[in-house]
C-alpha positions, -999 to 999 in steps of 0.1 A, spaced: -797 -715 455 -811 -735 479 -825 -761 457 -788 -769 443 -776 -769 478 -807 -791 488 -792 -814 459 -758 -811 472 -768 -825 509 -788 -852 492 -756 -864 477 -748 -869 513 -766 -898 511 -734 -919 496 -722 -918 534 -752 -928 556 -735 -942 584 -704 -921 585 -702 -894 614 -688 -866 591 -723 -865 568 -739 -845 603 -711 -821 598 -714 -819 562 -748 -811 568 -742 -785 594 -713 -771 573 -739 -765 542 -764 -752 564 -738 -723 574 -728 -717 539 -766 -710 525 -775 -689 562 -743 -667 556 -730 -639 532 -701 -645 515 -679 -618 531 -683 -646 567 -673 -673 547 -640 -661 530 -617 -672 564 -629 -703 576 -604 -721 598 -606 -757 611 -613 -744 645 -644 -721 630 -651 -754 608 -654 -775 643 -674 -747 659 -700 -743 633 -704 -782 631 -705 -779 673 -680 -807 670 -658 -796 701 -623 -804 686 -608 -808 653 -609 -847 650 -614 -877 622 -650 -870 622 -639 -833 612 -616 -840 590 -633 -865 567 -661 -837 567 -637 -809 551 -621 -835 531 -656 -844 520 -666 -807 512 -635 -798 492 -635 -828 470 -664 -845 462 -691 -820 470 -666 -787 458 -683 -765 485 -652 -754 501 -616 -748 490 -582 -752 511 -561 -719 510 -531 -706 525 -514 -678 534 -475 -673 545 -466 -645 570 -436 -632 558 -406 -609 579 -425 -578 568 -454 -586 588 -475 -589 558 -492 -617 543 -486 -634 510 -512 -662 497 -497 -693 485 -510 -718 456 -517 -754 466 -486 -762 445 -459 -740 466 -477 -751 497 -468 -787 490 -435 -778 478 -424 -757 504 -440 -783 530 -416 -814 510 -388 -792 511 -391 -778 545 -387 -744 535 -398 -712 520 -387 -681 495 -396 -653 519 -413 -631 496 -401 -598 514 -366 -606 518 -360 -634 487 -345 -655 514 -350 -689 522 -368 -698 554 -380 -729 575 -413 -735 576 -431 -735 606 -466 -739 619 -468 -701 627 -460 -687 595 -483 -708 574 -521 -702 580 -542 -730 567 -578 -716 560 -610 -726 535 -634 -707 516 -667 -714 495 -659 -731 463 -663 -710 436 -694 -735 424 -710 -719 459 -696 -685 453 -714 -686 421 -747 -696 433 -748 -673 460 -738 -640 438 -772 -654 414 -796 -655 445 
């Protein structure tokens, strides 16, 4: 594993001057040092923490944008906490569509709902590329 993740950071190479490659780096260095069950929740915040970046910023950004395209070693989830308290993952697809429209289908009540910041959690977990080579090491 660590020789395919060595071969992932070299591909940090395409961004030599851009701040987001140290956080890359970090974020990779995380992934390999950790089990999978601490990497299934990673919010931005935890993202900015393990990079010690000490706020969510472009730098950060561009990192996780960098991570869960390119490099596929982390994927964008997200989870909608509904009236019963409980919470319902969302696909990429309804996340978009519910953010366009503004709204929600409640999946408790079959109602529709505004969206708002605190019923929509915005996490990331290991690709499954990494979640692959970590379940072979």
């Amino acid at each position: 594993m660590r020789q395919q993740l060595n071969h992932i950071k070299s591909e940090l190479d395409h961004w030599p001057e851009m701040p987001a490659r140290h956080i890359c780096s970090k974020i990779i260095d995380f992934v390999e040092e950790n089990p999978i069950s601490q990497l299934e929740m990673l919010s931005m915040r935890t993202l900015a923490h393990i990079s010690n970046e000490n706020s969510i910023d472009r730098d950060l950004i561009s990192a996780i944008l960098i991570l869960s395209s390119s490099l596929n070693v982390i994927e964008r989830r997200f989870l909608y906490f509904a009236a019963d308290k409980k919470e319902y993952p969302l696909s990429e697809e309804d996340f978009n569509e519910a953010e366009k429209l503004g709204t929600i289908i409640d999946p408790s009540t079959g109602t529709e709902v505004e969206l708002l910041e605190n019923n929509i959690f915005i996490y990331y977990t290991i690709s499954n590329k990494i979640r692959l080579l970590k379940n072979s090491a």
